[in-house]
C-alpha positions as CSV (number, residue, x, y, z in Angstrom):
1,X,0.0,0.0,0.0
2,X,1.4,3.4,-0.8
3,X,1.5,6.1,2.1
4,X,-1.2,9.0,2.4
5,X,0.8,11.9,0.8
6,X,1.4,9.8,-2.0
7,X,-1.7,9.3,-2.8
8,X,-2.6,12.8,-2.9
9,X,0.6,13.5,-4.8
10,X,0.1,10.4,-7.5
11,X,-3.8,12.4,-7.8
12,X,-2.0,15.4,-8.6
13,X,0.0,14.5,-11.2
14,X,-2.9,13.0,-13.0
15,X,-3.8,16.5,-12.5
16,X,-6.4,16.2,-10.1
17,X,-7.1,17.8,-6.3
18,X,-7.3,14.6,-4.2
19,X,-11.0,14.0,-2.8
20,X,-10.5,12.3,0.5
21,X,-14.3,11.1,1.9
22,X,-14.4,11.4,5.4
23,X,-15.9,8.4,7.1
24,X,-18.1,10.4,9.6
25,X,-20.9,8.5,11.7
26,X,-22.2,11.4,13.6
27,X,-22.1,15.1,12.7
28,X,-22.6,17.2,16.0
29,X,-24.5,19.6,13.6
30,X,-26.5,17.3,10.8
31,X,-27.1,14.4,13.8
32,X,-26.7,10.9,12.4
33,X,-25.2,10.7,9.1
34,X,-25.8,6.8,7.7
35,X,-29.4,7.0,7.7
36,X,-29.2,2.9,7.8
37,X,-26.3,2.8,5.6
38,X,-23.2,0.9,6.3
39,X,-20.1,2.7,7.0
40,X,-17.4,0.0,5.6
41,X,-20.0,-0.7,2.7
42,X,-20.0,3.0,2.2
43,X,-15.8,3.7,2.5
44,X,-15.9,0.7,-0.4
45,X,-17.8,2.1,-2.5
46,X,-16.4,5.5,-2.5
47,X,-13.2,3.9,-3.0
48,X,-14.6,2.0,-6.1
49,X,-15.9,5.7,-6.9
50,X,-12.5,6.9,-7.6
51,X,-11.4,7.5,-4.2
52,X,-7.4,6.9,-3.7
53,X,-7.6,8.0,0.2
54,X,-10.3,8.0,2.9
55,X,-10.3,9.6,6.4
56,X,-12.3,7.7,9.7
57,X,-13.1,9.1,12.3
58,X,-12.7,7.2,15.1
59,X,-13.9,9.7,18.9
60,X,-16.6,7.5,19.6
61,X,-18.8,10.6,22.1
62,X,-19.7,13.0,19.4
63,X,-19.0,11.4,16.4
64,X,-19.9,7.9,16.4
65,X,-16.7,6.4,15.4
66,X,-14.3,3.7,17.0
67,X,-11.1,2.3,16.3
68,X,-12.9,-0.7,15.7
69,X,-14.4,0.7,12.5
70,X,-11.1,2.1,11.5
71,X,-9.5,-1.5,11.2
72,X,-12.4,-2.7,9.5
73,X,-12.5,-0.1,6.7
74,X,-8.7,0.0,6.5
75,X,-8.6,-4.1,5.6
76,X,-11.7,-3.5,3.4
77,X,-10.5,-0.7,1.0
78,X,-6.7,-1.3,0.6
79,X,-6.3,2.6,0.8
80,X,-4.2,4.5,2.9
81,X,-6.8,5.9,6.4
82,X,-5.9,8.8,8.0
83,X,-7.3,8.5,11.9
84,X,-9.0,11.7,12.9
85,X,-9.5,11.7,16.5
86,X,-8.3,14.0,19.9
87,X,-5.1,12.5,20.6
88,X,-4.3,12.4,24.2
89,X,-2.4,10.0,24.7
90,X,0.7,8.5,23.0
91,X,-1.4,4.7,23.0
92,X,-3.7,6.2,21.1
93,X,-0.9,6.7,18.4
94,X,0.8,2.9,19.0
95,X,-3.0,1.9,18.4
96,X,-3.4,3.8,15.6
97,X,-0.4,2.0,13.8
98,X,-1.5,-1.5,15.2
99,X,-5.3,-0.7,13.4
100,X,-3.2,-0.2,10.0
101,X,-3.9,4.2,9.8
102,X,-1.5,5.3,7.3
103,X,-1.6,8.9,8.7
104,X,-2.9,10.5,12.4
105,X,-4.5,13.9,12.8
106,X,-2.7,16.3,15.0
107,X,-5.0,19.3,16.1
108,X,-3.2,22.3,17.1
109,X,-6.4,23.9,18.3
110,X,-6.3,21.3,20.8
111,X,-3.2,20.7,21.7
112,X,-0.3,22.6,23.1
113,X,2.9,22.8,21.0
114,X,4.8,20.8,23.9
115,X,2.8,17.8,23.3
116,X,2.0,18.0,19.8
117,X,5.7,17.9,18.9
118,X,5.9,14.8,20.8
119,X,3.3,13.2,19.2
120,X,4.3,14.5,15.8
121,X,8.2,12.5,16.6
122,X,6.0,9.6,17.7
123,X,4.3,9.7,14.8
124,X,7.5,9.4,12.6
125,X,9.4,6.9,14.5
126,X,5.7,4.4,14.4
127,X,5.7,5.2,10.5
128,X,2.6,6.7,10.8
129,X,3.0,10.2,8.9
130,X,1.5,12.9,10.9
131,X,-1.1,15.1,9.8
132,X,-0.9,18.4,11.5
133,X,-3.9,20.4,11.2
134,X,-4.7,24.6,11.1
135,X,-6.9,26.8,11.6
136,X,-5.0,30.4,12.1
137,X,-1.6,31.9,11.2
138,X,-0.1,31.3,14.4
139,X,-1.0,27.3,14.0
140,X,0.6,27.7,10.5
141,X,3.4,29.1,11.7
142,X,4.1,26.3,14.5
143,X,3.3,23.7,11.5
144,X,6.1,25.7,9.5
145,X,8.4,25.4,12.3
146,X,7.7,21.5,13.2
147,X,8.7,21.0,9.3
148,X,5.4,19.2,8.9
149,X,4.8,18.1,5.3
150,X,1.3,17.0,5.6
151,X,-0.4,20.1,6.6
152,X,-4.7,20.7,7.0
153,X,-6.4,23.9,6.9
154,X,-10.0,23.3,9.0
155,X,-12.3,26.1,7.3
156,X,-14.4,25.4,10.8
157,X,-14.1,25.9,14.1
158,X,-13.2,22.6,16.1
159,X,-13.4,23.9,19.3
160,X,-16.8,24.3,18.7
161,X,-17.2,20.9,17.5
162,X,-17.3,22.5,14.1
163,X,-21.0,24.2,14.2
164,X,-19.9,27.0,12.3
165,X,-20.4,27.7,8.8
166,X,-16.5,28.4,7.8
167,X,-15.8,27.3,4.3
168,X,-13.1,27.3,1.6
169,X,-12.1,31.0,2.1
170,X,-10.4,30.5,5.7
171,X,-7.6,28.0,3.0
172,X,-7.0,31.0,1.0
173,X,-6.5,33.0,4.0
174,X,-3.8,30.9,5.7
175,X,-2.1,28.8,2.7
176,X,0.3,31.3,1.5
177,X,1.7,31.2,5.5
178,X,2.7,27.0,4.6
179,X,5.8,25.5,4.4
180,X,7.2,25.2,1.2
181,X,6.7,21.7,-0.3
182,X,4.1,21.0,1.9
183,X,0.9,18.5,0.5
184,X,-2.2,20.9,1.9
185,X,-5.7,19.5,2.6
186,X,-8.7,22.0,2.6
187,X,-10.9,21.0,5.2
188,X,-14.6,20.8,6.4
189,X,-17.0,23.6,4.2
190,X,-16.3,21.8,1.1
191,X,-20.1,21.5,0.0
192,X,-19.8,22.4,-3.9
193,X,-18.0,21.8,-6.8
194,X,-17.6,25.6,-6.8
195,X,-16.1,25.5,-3.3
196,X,-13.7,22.8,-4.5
197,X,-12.6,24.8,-7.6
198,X,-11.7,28.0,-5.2
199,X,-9.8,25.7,-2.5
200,X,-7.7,24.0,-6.0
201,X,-7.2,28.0,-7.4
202,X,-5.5,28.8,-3.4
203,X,-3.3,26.2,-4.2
204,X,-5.1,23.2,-2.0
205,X,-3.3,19.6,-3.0
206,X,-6.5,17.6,-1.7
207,X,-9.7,18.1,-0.1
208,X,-11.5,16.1,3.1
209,X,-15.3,16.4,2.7
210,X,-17.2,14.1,4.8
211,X,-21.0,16.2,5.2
212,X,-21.3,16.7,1.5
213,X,-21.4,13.1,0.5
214,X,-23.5,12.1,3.4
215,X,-26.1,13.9,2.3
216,X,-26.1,13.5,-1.2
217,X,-28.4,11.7,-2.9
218,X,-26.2,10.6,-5.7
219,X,-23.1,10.2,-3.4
220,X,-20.9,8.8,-6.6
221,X,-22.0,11.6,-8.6
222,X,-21.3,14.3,-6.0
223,X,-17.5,12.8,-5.4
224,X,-17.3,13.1,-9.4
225,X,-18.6,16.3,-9.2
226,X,-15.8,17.3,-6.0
227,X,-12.9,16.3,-8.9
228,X,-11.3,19.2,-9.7
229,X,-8.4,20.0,-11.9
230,X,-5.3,20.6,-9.7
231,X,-4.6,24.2,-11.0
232,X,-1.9,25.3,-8.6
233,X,1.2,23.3,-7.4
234,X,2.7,24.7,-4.0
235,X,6.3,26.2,-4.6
């Protein structure tokens, strides 16, 4: 299996922004998200849709995920997971690379730099590449300084469990503040193809869109639709 930001990079070279679907159970907004459907089922077939990566969430509270379900969609698909969940604890990251997650998300909205450095060198020495996430042009900065080369813009707020209704502008904001080489994901407020078009034109690599393709009623045509051209590669 090839890693996460290869993926997204092999996407780009065929000219494409990378759609990663987000494997979501429970939006703390929208309520339940599966309606009945299956969520491994569902991860397969957006994988026989096109998709080259997936993210799972796994906090069980507020999303309705597990690391359960992360194992079980990660030996389904064949494609590399990234694990979103609050890390707390360095188990959490031993687990994560026992499950088979290609990639961990590192919040720095909810973490202090002390700890996410630590994690982020955990990360790295477990093989698991570490996915640092943003949200302002201080986090940016701090990502800039760790050297990260997996780097997420969240167009929401996490702190408030994402209620807000942030979208695509917040990556154009903060992308030109990334480190240079850096694979950048656009992050929650992708709704549109439009939306995906302006996060591609800032210069986004991929984009995670989990809500969008929930509620769809043509999910396959709405992660066709989410397919933009990769018009901009980052210095």
């Amino acid at each position: 299996m090839i890693g996460f930001s290869a993926a997204i990079a092999k996407e780009n070279t065929r000219g494409f922004v990378a759609v990663i679907p987000d494997i979501k159970c429970v939006s703390p907004k929208l309520g339940d998200l599966l309606k009945g459907r299956d969520p491994v089922e569902t991860a397969k077939y957006l994988v026989q849709c096109g998709a080259k990566a997936l993210s799972v969430v796994t906090e069980r509270e507020r999303f309705g995920g597990s690391p359960e379900l992360l194992c079980d969609i990660v030996r389904a698909t064949g494609v590399p997971v990234l694990r979103k969940d609050f890390f707390t604890s360095d188990d959490m990251l031993y687990e994560s690379a026992e499950l088979g997650a290609a990639a961990v998300l590192l919040i720095c909205a909810t973490t202090d730099e002390k700890t996410l450095t630590k994690q982020y060198e955990t990360a790295i020495k477990l093989r698991l590449e570490p996915f640092v996430e943003t949200c302002n042009a201080e986090e940016m900065a701090f990502a800039k300084k760790l050297g990260a080369r997996l780097v997420g813009i969240n167009n929401r707020d996490i702190a408030t469990l994402e209620l807000d209704d942030g979208g695509p502008s917040r990556t154009a904001e903060l992308i030109s503040g990334a480190p240079a080489g850096t694979l950048l994901v656009s992050e929650s407020g992708i709704l549109s193809r439009s939306d995906a078009e302006f996060a591609a034109s800032a210069g986004a690599n991929a984009i995670l869109v989990g809500t969008a393709l929930w509620q769809a009623d043509d999910m396959a045509a709405k992660y066709r639709s989410l397919r933009v051209r990769h018009t901009m590669i980052n210095p």
